[in-house]
Structures are given as structure tokens and as C-alpha cells.
C-alpha positions in Angstrom: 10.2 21.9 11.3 9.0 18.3 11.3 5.3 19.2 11.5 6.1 21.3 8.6 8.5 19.7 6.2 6.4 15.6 7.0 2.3 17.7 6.4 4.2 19.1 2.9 5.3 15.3 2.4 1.6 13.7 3.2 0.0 16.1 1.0 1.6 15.9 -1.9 1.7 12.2 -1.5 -1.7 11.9 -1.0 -3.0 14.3 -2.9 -0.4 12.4 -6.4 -2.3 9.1 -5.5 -5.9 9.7 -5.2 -5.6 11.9 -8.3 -4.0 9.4 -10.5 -6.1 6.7 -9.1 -9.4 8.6 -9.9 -8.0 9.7 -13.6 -7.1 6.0 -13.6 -11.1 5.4 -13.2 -12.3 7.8 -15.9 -9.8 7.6 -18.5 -9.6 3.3 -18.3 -12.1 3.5 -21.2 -13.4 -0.1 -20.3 -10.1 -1.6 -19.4 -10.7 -3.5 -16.9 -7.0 -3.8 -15.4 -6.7 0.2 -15.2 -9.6 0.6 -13.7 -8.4 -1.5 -11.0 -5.5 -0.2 -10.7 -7.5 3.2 -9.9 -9.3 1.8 -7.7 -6.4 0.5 -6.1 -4.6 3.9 -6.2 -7.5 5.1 -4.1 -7.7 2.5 -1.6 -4.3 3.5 -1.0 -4.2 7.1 -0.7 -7.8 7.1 1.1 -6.4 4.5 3.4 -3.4 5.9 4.4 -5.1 9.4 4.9 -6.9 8.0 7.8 -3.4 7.5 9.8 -2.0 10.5 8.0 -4.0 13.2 8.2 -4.6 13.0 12.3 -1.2 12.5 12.8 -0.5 15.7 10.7 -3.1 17.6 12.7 -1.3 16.3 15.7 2.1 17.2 15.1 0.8 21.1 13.5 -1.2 21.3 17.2 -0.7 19.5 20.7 1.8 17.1 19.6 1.6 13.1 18.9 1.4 12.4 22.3 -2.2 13.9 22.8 -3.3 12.4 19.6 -2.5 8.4 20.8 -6.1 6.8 20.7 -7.2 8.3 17.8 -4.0 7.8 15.7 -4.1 4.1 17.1 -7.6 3.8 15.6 -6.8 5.1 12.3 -3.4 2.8 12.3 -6.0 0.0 12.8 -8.2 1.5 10.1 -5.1 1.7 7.4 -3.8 -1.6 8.5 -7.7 -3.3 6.9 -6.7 -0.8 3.9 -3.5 -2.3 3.0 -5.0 -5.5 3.3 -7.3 -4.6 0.5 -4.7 -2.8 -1.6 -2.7 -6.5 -2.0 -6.1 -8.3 -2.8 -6.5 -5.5 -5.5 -3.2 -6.0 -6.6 -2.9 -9.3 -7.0 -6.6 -9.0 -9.2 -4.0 -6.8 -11.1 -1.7 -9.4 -11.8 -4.4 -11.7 -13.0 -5.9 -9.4 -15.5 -2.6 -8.1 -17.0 -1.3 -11.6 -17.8 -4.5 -13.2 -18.5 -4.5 -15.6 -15.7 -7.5 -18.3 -15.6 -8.3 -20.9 -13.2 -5.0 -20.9 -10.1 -7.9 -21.3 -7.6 -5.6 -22.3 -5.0 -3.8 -19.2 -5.5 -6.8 -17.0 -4.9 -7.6 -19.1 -1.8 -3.8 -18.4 -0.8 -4.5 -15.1 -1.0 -8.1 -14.4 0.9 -6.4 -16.6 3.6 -3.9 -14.9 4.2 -5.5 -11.3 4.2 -8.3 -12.8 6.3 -5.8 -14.0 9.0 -4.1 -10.9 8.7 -7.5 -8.9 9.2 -8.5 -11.2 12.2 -4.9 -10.4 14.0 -5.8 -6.8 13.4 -9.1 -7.0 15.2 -7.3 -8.8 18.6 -7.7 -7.3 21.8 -4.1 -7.8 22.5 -2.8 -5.4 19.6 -3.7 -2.3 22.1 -4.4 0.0 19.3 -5.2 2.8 21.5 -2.2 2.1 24.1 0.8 4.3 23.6 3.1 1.5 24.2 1.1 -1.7 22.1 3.1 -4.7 22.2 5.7 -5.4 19.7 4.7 -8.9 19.7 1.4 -8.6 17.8 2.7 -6.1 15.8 4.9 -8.8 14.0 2.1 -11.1 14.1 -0.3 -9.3 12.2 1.7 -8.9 9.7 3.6 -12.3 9.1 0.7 -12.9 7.1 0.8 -9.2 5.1 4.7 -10.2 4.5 3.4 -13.2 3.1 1.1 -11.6 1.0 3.8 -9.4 -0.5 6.2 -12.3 -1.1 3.2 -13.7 -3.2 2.3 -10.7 -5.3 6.6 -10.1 -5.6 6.6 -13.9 -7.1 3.9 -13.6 -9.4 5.0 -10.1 -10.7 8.5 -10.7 -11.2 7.5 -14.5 -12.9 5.3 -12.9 -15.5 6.7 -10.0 -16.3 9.9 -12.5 -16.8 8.2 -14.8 -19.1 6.1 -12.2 -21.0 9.3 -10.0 -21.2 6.7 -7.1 -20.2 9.0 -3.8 -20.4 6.5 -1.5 -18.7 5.9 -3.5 -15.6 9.4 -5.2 -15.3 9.4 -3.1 -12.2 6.5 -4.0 -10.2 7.7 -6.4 -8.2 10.7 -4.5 -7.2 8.6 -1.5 -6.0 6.6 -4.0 -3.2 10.0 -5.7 -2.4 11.5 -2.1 -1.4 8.1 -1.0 0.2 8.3 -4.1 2.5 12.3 -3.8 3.1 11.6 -0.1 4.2 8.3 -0.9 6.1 9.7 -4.0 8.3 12.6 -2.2 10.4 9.8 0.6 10.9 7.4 -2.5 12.5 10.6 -3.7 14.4 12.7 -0.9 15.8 10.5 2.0 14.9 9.7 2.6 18.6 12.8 2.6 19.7 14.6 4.9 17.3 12.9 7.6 15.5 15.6 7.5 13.0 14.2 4.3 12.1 11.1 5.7 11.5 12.0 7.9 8.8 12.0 4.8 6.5 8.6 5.5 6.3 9.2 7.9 3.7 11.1 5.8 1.8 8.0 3.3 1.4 6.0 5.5 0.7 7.7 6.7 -2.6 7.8 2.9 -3.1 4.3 3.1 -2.8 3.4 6.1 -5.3 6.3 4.1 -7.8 3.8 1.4 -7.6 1.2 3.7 -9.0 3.3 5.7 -11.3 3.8 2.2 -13.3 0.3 1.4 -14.1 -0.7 4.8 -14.5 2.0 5.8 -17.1 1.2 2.3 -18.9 -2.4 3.9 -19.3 -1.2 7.0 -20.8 1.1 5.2 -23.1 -1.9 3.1 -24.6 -4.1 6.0 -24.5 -1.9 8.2 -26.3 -1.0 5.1 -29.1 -4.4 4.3 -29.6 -4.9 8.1 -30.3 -1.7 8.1 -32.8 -4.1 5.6 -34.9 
């Protein structure tokens, strides 16, 4: 029942995000900012397909447990993913407020996914092990947290001061997709109950998308009323 009901979940989840990301690409008419925000929606969806999609072959075949190198691999593979999704994001943020200059911001930023990346690459995170150590598992992604705290600030500042309706709820969607994601990275091994907060995140995740794309369909379908 769990191969069943979690493979319905991952498609339709994957499938809603790569679509809207790619109609995100061809109807963003030269916008900039939704163009970005497809290509973000695909990062995202692609990425997480490469964890997903073995471990949904796994669970519909010989079970998890058969499946631990490769799905270790592809963990890896989504972890460089997410990295880029923030980076995306937070290019996001400076095209829908019009944000010049903050160079220090955007070196914030590339620091902080570049230590994350170079944690991810470590020996010591025993991708392929079925037991990898907890430790570097909260190491690798103190800097990722960090990241998310940043893009949450900026977010919820701007949309504050602009008083911008249609986004008021972006930073509330990566605060709820890190507050579901961080007991998974802590306790997830030891309780599969835990685990299920995956799910969770991941609706946080498709909210995330849901915002900008129904922002471009709103200025589509305005521009098209004049």
C-alpha cells in the first residue's frame, strides 16, 4: 500500500512542477522573473526526480533495501539540486523587487551554497552506506538552513514594504518546507513516522511554485483584458 499510495504522490507531484515550470518558460513573454521562476520549477521537479523516481521503482520491486547505493547517489544528486533551486530563488527575489547593487548579499549567498556543495562532496557523508552518519548530515545542511533563513528574510521584508498581495506568502512556504524537512534530517532514521513529513514539504514546495505561477496567469490574463 505504501509503494502504491507514495508512486501516486511522486507523480503527480512531479509531473504539477515540471509542467508549470515549463509553461512558466513559454508563456513568460520576456519577463524575466517568470522565466526564472520556470526554470526554477524545473530544477526542482527534475531534481527531486532523481531521488524519487529510484526510490519508487524500489519500493514497486525489491524493496528500499536493495536499492541503497543508488538511492544514496541520487540523494547526493538532489542535495546539488536544491542548492541551485535557493540560488534561483533568491535571483527571484532580486528581479521581483528590483534589487540593484547588495553585492555582499550575493557573495552571502554563493558562499553559503558553495560550502554546502563542498560538505556534499565529503567522503565522510557515506552516500552509498545504509547507515551514513547523522553527523554530516546536519553539517551539510547548516549552511542550506542558512540559505533558507536568508531567502525567508528577504521575502517576507519586501513583500512587507512593497505590501505585495500575491507573494505575501513566499516566505512562509520555505519557512514550512524547512520546519517539515529538518526533523526528517534529524530523526528520520529512527522513526518512519518522522519521515512522513516529507510529504508535507513537499506540498510546501509545489505552494512555492503555485505562487509565482498563478502571479503569471493573473498578469497574462490582465494584459489580455486590455
Amino acid at each position: 500500500m505504501q509503494a502504491i499510495i507514495e508512486t501516486l504522490f511522486d507523480v503527480v507531484y512531479l509531473s504539477t512542477v515540471i509542467i508549470m515550470g515549463i509553461l512558466m518558460i513559454r508563456n513568460s513573454n520576456g519577463n524575466k522573473q517568470y522565466k526564472l521562476f520556470g526554470i526554477m520549477a524545473v530544477t526542482l521537479g527534475l531534481g527531486d526526480s532523481f531521488h524519487l523516481v529510484p526510490r519508487a521503482l524500489a519500493l514497486n520491486t525489491t524493496g528500499l533495501e536493495n536499492f541503497t547505493a543508488a538511492l544514496g547517489i541520487r540523494k547526493f544528486i538532489t542535495s546539488i539540486t536544491m542548492t541551485i533551486f535557493y540560488i534561483i530563488l533568491y535571483y527571484v527575489w532580486r528581479l521581483r523587487y528590483k534589487v540593484e547593487g547588495k553585492n555582499g548579499l550575493t557573495i552571502s549567498v554563493y558562499l553559503l551554497a558553495i560550502v554546502r556543495i563542498v560538505l556534499s562532496f565529503m567522503p565522510q557523508n557515506a552516500w552509498t552506506s545504509a547507515t551514513p552518519p547523522l553527523s554530516w548530515g546536519i553539517y551539510r545542511n547548516i549552511p542550506f538552513a542558512a540559505m533558507g533563513i536568508l531567502v525567508i528574510i528577504l521575502f517576507y521584508q519586501s513583500g512587507k514594504k512593497t505590501n505585495d498581495i500575491a507573494f505575501k506568502n513566499m516566505w512562509l512556504t520555505i519557512v514550512l518546507s524547512f520546519a517539515f524537512y529538518i526533523p526528517v534530517v534529524l530523526w528520520g532514521d529512527v522513526n518512519m513516522l518522522i519521515g512522513m513529513l516529507m510529504i508535507p514539504k513537499t506540498l510546501a514546495y509545489v505552494w512555492t511554485v503555485l505562487i509565482g505561477y498563478n502571479e503569471m496567469k493573473r498578469l497574462k490574463k490582465h494584459k489580455e483584458a486590455y
